[in-house]
N, C-alpha and C positions, 0 to 999 in steps of 0.2 A: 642355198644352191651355189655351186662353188659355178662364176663368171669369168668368162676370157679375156684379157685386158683389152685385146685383138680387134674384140668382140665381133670375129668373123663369123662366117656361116657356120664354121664347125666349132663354135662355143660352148657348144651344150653335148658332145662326147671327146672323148677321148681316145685318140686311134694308135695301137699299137698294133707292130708289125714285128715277127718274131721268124726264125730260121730253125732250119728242121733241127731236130733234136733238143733244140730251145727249150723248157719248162717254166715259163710266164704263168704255169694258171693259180698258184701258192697266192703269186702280187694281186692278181686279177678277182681273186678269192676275196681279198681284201680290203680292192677298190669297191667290190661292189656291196659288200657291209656297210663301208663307210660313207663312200659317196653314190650310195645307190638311185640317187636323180641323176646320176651322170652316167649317161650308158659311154661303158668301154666295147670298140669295135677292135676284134683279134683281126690279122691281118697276116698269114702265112705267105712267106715269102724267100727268095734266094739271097745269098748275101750278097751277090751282087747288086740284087733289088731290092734289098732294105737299104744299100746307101742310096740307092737313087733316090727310093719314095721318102729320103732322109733330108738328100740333097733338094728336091723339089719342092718339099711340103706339102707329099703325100701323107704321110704319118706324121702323128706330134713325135715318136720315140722308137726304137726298134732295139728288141734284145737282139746282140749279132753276136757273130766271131769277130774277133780280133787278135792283129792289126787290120786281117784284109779288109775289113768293112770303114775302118777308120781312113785308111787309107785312098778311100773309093771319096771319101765324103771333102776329107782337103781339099782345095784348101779355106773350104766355109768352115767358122768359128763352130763347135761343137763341145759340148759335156756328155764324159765318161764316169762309168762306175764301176770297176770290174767286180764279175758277178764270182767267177768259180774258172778255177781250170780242169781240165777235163781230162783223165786216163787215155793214152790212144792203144788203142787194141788191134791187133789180127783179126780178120774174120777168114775163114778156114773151115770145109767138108769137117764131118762130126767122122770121118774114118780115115783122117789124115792124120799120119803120125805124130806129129809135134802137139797134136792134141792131150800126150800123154803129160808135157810139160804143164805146169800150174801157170807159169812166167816163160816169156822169150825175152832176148836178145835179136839185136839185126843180125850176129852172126850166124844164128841159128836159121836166119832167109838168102844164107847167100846162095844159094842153089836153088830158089825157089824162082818162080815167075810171079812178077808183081806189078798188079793191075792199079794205074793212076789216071781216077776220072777225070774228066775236064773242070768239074766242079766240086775238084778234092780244096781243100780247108788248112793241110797242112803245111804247104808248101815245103816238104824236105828236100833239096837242094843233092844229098845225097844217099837215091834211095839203096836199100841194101836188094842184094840178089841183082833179077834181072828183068830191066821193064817191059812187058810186054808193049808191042809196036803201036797194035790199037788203043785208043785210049775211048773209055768208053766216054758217054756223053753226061751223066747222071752218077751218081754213090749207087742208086738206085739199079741201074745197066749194072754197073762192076758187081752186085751184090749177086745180080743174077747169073753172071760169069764166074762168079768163083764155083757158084752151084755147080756150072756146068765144067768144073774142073780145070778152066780154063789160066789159072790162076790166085792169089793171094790176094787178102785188100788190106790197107793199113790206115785206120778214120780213127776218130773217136769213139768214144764205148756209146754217147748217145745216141750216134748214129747205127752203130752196131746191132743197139738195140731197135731202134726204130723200125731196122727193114729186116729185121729177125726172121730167120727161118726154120723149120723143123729140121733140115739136113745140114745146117749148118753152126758153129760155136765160135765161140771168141775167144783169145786169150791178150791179155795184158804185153806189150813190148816195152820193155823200161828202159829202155835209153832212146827212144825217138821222139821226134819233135810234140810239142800239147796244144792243145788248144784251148785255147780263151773265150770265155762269155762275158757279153758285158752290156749294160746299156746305155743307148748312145741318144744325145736330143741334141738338136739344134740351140745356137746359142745367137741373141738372148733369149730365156730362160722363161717358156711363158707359164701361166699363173697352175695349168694342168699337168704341164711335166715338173713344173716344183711339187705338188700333190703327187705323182706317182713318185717319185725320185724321195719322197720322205717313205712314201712307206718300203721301198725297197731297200731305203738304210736303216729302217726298225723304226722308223717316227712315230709313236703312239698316239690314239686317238683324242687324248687331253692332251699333245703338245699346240701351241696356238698354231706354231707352222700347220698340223696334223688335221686342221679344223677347218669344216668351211667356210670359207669368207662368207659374210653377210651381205648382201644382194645390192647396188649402187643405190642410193635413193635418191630422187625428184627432191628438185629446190624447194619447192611449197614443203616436202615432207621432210626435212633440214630444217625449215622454219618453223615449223610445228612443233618439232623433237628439242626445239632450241628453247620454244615458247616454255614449252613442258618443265624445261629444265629449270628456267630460270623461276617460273610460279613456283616450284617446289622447294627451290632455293628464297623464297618470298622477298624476290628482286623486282616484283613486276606490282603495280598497284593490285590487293586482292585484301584477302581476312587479314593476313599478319603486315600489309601494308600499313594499314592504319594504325597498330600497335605501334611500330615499328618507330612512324612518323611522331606520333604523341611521345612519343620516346625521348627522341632528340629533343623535340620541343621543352619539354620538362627541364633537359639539361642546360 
């Protein structure tokens, strides 16, 4: 059973926190094959609130966006691993005409209205077209404004996907900002995010990192394992003691 060095209250799971669109469950797949005495607790979360429960030692790790979440968490000591970067897409009525396009450009939105949540991910600096005034509160809100033709959205494709709708489609914008997955732990490094953090760089199950540690033992059980050792080694008075002694005597 893999042990916390910590050996706090939450030694015996593992909590990861993850952000919408995030796809943890491949890692989580694999933790629980491997180290299935160790329940992992999923932990859906904003990326605002994955660096906090980052920051507080709410969560041992959090798949987020980045920079913004890296950012959130400075200036406490932290390890990264970028996961994947992400397509950002249009989301767009399925009877709007750029829909006939495969691919956009921003210049293909400069006449367009373009809706940016409060808890948009991209931060582009310079959006194309023109922002509408409200800004909604959610991806989630803006998803539902675009429905109501109130406007265009410009996120990630996972997010795209996520709050998917039957009236609505995506397309690819290739020259605007991407977004980043990655995952982020506090640092130092404890004994159960070195275990997820191997298998998320491919750590196979015969690597010794990839294994679970063997469980601390009691002094008395140290001295027994010592005893063991050395009888078998026939360092201790027993059967091959006396050979052993008559041995030298001889010589």
């Amino acid at each position: 059973m893999i042990t916390d060095p910590a050996d706090s209250a939450h030694s015996h799971r593992f909590r990861l926190a993850y952000v919408p669109g995030a796809t943890p469950a491949k890692w989580v797949r694999k933790w629980r094959e491997r180290f299935h005495d160790v329940p992992l607790q999923l932990i859906p979360c904003s990326v605002a609130e994955s660096a906090g429960l980052l920051r507080d030692g709410g969560v041992d790790a959090v798949v987020t966006r980045i920079p913004q979440a890296i950012d959130a968490v400075d200036p406490g000591p932290h390890h990264l691993i970028e996961l994947y970067e992400e397509t950002t897409v249009v989301v767009l009525p399925n009877d709007h005409y750029l829909t006939v396009a495969d691919e956009l450009t921003s210049d293909q939105l400069a006449d367009e209205q373009i809706l940016v949540p409060l808890d948009d991910v991209l931060g582009w600096d310079d959006v194309p077209g023109t922002v509408v005034d409200h800004r909604p509160e959610t991806t989630a809100d803006a998803v539902e404004l675009v429905a109501a033709g109130t406007g265009l959205l410009v996120v990630p494709q996972s997010l795209a996907r996520l709050h998917h709708r039957r009236d609505l489609d995506f397309r690819p914008l290739l020259d605007a900002p991407t977004s980043r997955v990655g995952l982020v732990w506090s640092s130092p490094t404890s004994e159960l995010a070195e275990q997820f953090a191997g298998l998320v760089r491919g750590r196979s199950a015969n690597s010794s990192r990839g294994q679970a540690p063997a469980p601390k033992r009691s002094a008395k059980e140290k001295a027994a394992a010592k005893k063991a050792n050395r009888e078998a080694a026939g360092k201790v008075p027993g059967k091959n003691y006396g050979k052993s002694a008559a041995r030298k005597r001889r010589r």
